[in-house]
LOKOL-385126 format. One record per residue (C-alpha): x, y, z; residue number from 1; residue in one letter. Coordinates in nm, 4 decimals. Layout:
<nodes>
NODE         x         y         z  num  residuo
NODE         X         Y         Z  NUM        a
...
</nodes>
This chain:
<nodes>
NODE         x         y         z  num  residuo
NODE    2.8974    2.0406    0.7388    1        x
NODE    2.9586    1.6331    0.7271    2        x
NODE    2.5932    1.4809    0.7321    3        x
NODE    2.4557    1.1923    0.7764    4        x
NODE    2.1272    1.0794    0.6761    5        x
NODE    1.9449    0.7483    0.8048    6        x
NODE    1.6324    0.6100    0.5753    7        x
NODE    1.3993    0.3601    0.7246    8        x
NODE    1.4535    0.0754    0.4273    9        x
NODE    1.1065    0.0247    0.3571   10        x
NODE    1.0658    0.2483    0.0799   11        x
NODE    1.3435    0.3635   -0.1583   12        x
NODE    1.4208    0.7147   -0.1410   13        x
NODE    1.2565    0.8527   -0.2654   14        x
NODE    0.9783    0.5959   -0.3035   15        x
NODE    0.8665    0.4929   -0.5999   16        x
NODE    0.4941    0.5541   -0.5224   17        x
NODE    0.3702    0.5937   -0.1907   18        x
NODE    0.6045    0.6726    0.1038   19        x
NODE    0.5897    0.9599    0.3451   20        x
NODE    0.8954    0.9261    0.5998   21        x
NODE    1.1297    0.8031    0.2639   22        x
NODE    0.9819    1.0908    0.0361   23        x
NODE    1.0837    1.3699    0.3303   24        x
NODE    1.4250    1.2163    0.3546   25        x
NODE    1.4971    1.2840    0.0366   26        x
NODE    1.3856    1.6698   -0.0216   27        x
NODE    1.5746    1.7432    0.2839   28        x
NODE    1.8581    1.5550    0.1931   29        x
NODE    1.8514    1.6790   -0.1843   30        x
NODE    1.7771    2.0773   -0.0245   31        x
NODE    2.0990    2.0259    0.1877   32        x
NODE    2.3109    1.9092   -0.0801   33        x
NODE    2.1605    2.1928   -0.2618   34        x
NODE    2.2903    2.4269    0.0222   35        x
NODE    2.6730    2.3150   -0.0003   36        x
NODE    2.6955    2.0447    0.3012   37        x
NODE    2.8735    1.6834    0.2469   38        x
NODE    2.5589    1.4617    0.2957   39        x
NODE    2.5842    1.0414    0.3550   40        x
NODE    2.2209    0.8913    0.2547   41        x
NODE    2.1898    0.5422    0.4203   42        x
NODE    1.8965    0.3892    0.2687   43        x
NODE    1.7631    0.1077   -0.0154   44        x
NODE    2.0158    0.0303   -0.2997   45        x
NODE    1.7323    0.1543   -0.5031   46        x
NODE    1.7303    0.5467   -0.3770   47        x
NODE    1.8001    0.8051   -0.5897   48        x
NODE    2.0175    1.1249   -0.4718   49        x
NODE    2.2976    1.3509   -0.5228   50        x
NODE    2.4953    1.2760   -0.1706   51        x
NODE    2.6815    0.9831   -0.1442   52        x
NODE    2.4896    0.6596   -0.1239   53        x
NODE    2.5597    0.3738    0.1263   54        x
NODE    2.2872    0.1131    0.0077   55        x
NODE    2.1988   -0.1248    0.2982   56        x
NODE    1.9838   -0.3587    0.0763   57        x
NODE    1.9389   -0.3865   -0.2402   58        x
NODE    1.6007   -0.2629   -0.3000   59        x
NODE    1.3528   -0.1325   -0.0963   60        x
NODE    1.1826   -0.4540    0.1505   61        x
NODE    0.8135   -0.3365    0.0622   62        x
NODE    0.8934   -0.4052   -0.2968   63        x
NODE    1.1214   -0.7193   -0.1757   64        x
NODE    0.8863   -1.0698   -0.1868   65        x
NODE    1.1987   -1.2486   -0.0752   66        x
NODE    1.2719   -1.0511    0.2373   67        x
NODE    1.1213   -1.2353    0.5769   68        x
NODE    1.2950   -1.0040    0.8314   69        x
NODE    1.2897   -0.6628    0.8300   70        x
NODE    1.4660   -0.5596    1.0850   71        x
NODE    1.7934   -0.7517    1.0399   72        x
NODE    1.8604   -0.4925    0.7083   73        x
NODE    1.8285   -0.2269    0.9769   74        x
NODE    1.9836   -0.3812    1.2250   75        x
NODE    2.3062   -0.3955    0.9975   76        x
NODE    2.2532   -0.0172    0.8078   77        x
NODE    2.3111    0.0668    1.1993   78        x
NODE    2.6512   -0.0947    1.1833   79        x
NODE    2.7220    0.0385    0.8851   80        x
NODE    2.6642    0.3473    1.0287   81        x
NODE    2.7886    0.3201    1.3415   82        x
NODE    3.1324    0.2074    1.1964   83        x
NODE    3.1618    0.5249    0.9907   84        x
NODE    3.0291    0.8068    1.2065   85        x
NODE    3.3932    0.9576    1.2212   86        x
NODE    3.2946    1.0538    0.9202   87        x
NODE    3.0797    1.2712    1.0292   88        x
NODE    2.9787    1.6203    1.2066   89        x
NODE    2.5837    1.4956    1.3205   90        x
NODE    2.3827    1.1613    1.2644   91        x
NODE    2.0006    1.2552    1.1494   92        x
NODE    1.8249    0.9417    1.1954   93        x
NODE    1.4762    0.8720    1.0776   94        x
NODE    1.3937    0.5112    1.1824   95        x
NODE    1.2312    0.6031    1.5179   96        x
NODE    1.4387    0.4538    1.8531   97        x
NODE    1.5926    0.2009    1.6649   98        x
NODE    1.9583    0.3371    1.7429   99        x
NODE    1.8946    0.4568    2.0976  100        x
NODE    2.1254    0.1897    2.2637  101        x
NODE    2.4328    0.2676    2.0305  102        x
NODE    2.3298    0.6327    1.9710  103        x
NODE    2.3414    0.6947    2.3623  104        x
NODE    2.6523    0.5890    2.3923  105        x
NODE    2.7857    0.7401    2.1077  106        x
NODE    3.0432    1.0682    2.1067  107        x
NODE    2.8863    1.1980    1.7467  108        x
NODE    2.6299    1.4406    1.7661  109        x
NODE    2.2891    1.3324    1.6404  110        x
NODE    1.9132    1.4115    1.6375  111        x
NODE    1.6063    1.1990    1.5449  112        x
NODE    1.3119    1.3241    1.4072  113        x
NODE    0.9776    1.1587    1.4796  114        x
NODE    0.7575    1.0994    1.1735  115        x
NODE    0.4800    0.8662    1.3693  116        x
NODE    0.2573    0.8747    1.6782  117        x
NODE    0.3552    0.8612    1.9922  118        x
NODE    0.0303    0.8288    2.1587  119        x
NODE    0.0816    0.4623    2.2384  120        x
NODE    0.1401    0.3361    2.6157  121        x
NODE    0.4170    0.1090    2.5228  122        x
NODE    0.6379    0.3987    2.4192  123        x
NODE    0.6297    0.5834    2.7608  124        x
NODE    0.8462    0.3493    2.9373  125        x
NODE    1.1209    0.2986    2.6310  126        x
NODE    1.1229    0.7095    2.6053  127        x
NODE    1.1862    0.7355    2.9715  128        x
NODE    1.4685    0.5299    2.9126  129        x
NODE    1.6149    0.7858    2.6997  130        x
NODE    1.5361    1.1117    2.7879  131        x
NODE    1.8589    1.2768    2.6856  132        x
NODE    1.8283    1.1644    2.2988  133        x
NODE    1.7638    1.5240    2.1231  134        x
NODE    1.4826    1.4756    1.9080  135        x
NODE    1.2617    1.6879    1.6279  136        x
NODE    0.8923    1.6577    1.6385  137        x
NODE    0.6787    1.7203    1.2804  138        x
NODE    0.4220    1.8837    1.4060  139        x
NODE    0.3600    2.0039    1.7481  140        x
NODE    0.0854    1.8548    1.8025  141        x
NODE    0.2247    1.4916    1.7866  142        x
NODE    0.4361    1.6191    2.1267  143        x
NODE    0.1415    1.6143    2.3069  144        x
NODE    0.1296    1.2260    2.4682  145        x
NODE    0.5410    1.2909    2.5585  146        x
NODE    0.6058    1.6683    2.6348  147        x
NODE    0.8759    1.5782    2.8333  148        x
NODE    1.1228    1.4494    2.5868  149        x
NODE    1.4115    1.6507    2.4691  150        x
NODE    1.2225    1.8387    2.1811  151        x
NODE    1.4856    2.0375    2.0117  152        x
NODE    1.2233    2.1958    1.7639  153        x
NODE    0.9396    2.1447    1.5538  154        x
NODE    0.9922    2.1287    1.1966  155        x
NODE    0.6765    2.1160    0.9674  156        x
NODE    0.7531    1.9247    0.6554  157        x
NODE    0.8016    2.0789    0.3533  158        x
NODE    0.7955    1.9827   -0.0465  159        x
NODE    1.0552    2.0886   -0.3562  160        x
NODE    0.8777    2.4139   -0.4963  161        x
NODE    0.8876    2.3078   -0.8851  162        x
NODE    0.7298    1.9653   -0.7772  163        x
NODE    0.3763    2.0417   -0.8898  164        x
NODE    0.2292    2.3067   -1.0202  165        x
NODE   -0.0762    2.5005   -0.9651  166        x
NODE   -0.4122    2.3256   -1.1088  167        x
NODE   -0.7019    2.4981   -1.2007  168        x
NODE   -0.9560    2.2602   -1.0210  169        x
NODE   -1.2034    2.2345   -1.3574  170        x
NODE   -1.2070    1.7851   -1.3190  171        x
NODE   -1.5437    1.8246   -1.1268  172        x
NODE   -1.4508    1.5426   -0.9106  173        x
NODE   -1.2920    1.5313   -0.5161  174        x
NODE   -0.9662    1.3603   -0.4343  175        x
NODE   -0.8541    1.1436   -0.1824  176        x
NODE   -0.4834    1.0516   -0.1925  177        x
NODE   -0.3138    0.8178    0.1080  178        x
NODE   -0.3547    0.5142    0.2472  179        x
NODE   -0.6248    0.2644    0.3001  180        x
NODE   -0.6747    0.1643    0.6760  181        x
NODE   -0.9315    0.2504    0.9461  182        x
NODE   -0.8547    0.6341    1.1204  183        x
NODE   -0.8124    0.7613    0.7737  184        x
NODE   -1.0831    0.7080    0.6699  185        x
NODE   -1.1631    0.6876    0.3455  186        x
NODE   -1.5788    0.5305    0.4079  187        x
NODE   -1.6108    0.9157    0.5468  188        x
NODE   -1.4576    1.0913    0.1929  189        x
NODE   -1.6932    0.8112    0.0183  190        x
NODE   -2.0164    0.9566    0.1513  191        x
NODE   -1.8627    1.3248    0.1266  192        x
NODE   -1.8401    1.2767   -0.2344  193        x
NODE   -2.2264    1.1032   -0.2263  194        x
NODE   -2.4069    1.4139   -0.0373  195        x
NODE   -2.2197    1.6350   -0.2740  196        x
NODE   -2.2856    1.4014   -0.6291  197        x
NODE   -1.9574    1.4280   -0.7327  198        x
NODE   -1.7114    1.1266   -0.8628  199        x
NODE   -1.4251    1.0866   -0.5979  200        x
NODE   -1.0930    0.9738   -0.7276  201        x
NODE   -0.8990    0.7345   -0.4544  202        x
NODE   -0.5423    0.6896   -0.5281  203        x
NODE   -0.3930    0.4900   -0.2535  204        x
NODE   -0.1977    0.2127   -0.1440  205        x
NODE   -0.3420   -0.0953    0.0617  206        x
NODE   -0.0885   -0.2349    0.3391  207        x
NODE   -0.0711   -0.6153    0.4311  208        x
NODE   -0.2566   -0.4556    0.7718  209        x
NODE   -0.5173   -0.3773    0.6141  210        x
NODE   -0.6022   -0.5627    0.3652  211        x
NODE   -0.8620   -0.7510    0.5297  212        x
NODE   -1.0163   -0.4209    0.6516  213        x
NODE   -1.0354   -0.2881    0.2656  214        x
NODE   -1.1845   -0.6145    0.1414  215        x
NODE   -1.4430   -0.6177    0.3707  216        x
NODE   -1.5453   -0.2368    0.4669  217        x
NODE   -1.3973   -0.0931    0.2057  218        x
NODE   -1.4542   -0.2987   -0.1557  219        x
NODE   -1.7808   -0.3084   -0.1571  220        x
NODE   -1.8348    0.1051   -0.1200  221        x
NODE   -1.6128    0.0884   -0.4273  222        x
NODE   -1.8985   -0.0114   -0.5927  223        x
NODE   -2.1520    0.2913   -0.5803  224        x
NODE   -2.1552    0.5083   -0.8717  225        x
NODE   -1.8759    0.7982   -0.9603  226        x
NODE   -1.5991    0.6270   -0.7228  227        x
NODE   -1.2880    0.5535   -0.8919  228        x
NODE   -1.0069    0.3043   -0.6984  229        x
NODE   -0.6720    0.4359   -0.8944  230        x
NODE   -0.4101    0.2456   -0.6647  231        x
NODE   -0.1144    0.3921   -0.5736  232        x
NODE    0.0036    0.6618   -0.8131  233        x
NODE    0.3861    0.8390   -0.9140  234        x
NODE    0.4118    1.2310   -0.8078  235        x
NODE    0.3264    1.3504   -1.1996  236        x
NODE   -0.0187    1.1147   -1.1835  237        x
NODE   -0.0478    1.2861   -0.8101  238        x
NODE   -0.0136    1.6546   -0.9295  239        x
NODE   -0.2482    1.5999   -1.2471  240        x
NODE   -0.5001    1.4202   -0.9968  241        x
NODE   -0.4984    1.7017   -0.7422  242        x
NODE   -0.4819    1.9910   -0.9944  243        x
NODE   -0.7799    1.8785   -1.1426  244        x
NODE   -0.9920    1.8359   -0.7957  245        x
NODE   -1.2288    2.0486   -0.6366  246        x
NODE   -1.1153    1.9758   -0.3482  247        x
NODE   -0.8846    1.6811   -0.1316  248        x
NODE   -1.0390    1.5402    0.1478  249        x
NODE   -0.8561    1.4549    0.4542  250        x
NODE   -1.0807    1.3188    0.6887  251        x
NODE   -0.9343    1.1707    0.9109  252        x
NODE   -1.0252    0.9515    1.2541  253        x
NODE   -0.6550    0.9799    1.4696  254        x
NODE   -0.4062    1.2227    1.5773  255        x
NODE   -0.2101    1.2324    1.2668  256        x
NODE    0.1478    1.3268    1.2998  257        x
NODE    0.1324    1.5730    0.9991  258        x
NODE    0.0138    1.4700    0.6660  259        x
NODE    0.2168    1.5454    0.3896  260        x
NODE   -0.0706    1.5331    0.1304  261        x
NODE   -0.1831    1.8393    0.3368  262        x
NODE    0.1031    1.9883    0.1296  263        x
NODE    0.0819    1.8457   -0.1772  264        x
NODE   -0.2670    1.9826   -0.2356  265        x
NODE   -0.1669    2.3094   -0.1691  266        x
NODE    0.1226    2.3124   -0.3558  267        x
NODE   -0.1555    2.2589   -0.6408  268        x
NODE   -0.3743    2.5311   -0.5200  269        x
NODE   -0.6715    2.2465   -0.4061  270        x
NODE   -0.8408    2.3035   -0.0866  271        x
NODE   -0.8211    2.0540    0.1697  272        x
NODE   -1.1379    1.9770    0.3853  273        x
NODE   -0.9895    1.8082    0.7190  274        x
NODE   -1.0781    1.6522    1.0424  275        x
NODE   -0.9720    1.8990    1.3171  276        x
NODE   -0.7423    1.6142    1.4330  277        x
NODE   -0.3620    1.6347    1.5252  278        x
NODE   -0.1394    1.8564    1.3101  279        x
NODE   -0.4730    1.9381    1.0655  280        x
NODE   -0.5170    2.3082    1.2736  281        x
NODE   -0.0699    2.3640    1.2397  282        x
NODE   -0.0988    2.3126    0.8516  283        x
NODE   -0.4563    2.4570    0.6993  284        x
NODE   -0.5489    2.8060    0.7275  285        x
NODE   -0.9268    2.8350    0.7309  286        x
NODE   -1.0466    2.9685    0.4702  287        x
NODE   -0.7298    3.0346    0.2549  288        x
NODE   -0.6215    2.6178    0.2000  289        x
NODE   -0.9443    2.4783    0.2680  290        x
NODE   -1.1861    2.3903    0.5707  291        x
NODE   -1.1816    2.2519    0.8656  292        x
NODE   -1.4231    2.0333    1.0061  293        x
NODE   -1.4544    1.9691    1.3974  294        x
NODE   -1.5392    1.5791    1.4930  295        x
NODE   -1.8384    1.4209    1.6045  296        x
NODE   -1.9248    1.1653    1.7662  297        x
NODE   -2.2068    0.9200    1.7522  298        x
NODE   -2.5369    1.0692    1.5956  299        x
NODE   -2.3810    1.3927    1.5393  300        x
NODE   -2.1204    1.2121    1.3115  301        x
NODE   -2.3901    1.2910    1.0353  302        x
NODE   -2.3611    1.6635    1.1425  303        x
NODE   -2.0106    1.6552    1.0294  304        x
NODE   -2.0346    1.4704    0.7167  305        x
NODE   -2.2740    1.7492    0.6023  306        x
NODE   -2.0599    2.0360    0.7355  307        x
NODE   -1.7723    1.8877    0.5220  308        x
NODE   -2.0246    1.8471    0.2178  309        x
NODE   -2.1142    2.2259    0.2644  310        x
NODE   -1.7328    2.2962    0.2408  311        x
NODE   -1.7335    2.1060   -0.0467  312        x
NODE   -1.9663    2.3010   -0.2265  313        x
NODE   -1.7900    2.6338   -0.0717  314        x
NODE   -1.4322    2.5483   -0.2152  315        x
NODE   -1.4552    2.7466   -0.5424  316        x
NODE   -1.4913    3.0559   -0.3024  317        x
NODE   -1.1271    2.9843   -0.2059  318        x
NODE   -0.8543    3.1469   -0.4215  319        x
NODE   -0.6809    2.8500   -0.5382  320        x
NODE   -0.3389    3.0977   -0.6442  321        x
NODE   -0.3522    3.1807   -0.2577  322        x
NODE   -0.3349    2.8432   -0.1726  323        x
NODE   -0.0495    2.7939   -0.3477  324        x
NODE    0.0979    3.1170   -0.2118  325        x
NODE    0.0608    2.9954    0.1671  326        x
NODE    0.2545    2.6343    0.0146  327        x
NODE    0.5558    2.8370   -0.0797  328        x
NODE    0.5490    3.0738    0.2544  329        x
NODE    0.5463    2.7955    0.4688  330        x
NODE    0.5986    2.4167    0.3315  331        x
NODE    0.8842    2.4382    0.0535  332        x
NODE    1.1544    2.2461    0.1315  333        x
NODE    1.3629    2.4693    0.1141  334        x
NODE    1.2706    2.6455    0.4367  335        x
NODE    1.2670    2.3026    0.5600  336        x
NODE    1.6248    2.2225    0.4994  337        x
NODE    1.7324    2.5622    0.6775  338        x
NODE    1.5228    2.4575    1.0162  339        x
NODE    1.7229    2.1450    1.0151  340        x
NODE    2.0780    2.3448    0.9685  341        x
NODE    1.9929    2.5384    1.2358  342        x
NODE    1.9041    2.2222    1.4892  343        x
NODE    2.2565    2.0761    1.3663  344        x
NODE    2.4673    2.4175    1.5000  345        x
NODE    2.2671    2.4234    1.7590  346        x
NODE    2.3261    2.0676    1.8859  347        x
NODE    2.7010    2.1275    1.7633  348        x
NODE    2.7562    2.4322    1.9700  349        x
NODE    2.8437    2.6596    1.6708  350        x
NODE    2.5850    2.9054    1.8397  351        x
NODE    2.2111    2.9506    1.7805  352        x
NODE    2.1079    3.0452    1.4344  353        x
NODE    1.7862    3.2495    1.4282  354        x
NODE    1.4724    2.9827    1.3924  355        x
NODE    1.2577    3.0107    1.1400  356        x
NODE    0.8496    3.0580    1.1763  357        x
NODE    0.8412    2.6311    1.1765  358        x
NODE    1.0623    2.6427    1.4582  359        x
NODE    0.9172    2.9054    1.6393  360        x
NODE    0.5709    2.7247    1.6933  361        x
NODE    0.6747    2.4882    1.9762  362        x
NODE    0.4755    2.3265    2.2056  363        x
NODE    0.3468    2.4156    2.5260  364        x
</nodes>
């Protein structure tokens, strides 16, 4: 099959540090290469792949101090795309509903999968707009705000097997591994780590956004004993970071579209305590890849700090070679790879491949 694959241009692919949209792009596109299919990567002149490489800037515009406008590079990958899709058998686009105008008109088959949330007002009227656009959601979960679109399935994400390894957990110390900004939450895994006296490690990257909201809520917690501000880290620093945890914690404030560091702690056998909060109930199994804890609000918000504190101290009870077992049943990306062949005959009308476990769990 003749594939095309669309990178938002923010982050190479994959990204040099932190990137989750750019990272998934390219274990799926490296998985279907893998599988025997003729795959076109449109992305940063920076990525790194074994498909053929159209570069539609020359490095990623994060990493660019010189770029102003963002979304002329995109506008112009889109031509570049556009120009060659007689190239190809399906268009996957990543880049939200950037394309929608062209992609509507367009006689090449193509699907675009979702990676943020949709649970913003402004979006209802553009998706209306478009309701015949076949798209993939990442978690079922983030179809809640627009059930009505044309959901052709629900692929979790998944991560290369041999990309980490299993850790034993022996660093006495918690992890949290992300992003810096308001719903997730990092002030909450701050007093986790307090109630429980243990050092918490934060690797994670700080976004124009919210900088002001890290200088001035965040900094100064940086400050108490046992917390460690690493930055953003490469995959190897990741892996030896989460290997060595007790535990990751996810605690997050918003309806998070998935989470891929879900994954990436499981792939290293470290429970994840979570906030029962969009895709947190698709991806951890209580009790086998860590704990979930159910949100408060107000007063009781101390309630829930402590139940996640009590996990804490509960996580060596979890059988860290299990966790890593329920990784490579359900999030390699492998399996990912062969969800997203099977949406491609499907939309082409070479029948309907059987769907695999990820594609199974649709939304109501």
């Amino acid at each position: 099959m003749r594939i095309a694959q669309v990178a938002p241009l923010f982050e190479s692919v994959p990204p040099k540090s932190y990137g989750g949209t750019e990272r998934i792009v390219s274990y799926l596109t490296e998985e279907l290469v893998e599988l025997g299919h003729d795959v076109t990567l449109f992305a940063s002149g920076d990525s790194v792949t074994q498909a053929e490489l159209v570069p539609c800037c020359t490095r990623s515009l994060r990493l660019d101090d010189a770029c102003v406008d963002r979304l002329a590079h995109h506008v112009a990958m889109l031509e570049q795309v556009l120009s060659r899709s007689g190239e190809f058998d399906i268009i996957h686009y990543h880049i939200d509903y950037m394309h929608y105008p062209a992609s509507k008109r367009s006689r090449v088959a193509h699907v675009t999968t979702l990676h943020g949330r949709l649970d913003i007002p402004d979006l209802v009227p553009l998706y209306y707009a478009y309701l015949d656009i076949p798209v993939v959601s990442i978690s079922n979960a983030q179809r809640q705000p627009l059930p009505w679109l044309r959901w052709e399935a629900t692929v979790h994400h998944g991560l290369p097997e041999d990309l980490y390894t299993i850790g034993e957990g022996g660093g006495g110390y918690l992890a949290f591994v992300g992003r810096i900004s308001p719903e997730k939450r990092v002030d909450r895994a701050i007093e986790i780590a307090r109630r429980c006296s243990l050092p918490l490690k934060i690797a994670a990257k700080v976004d124009r956004a919210d900088r002001d909201y890290f200088e001035v809520r965040i900094r100064p917690l940086l400050n108490q004993r046992g917390i460690e501000f690493l930055g953003e880290i490469d995959d190897r620093a990741k892996g030896d970071l989460l290997g060595g945890a007790r535990a990751m914690l996810f605690p997050i404030d918003w309806p998070e579209p998935f989470g891929l560091v879900m994954l990436e702690a499981m792939a290293c056998g470290t429970p994840v305590i979570a906030w029962r909060h969009g895709s947190v109930p698709e991806v951890i199994e209580e009790g086998v890849t860590g704990h979930i804890v159910d949100p408060r609000g107000g007063d009781d918000e101390d309630a829930a700090i402590d139940e996640a504190a009590e996990a804490v101290e509960n996580a060596g009870a979890i059988d860290r070679c299990a966790c890593r077992a329920a990784f490579e049943d359900r999030f390699t990306a492998r399996r990912m790879a062969q969800d997203y062949v099977a949406v491609y005959h499907r939309l082409l009308g070479n029948g309907t491949p059987a769907p695999s476990t990820s594609m199974l769990r649709t939304a109501p």
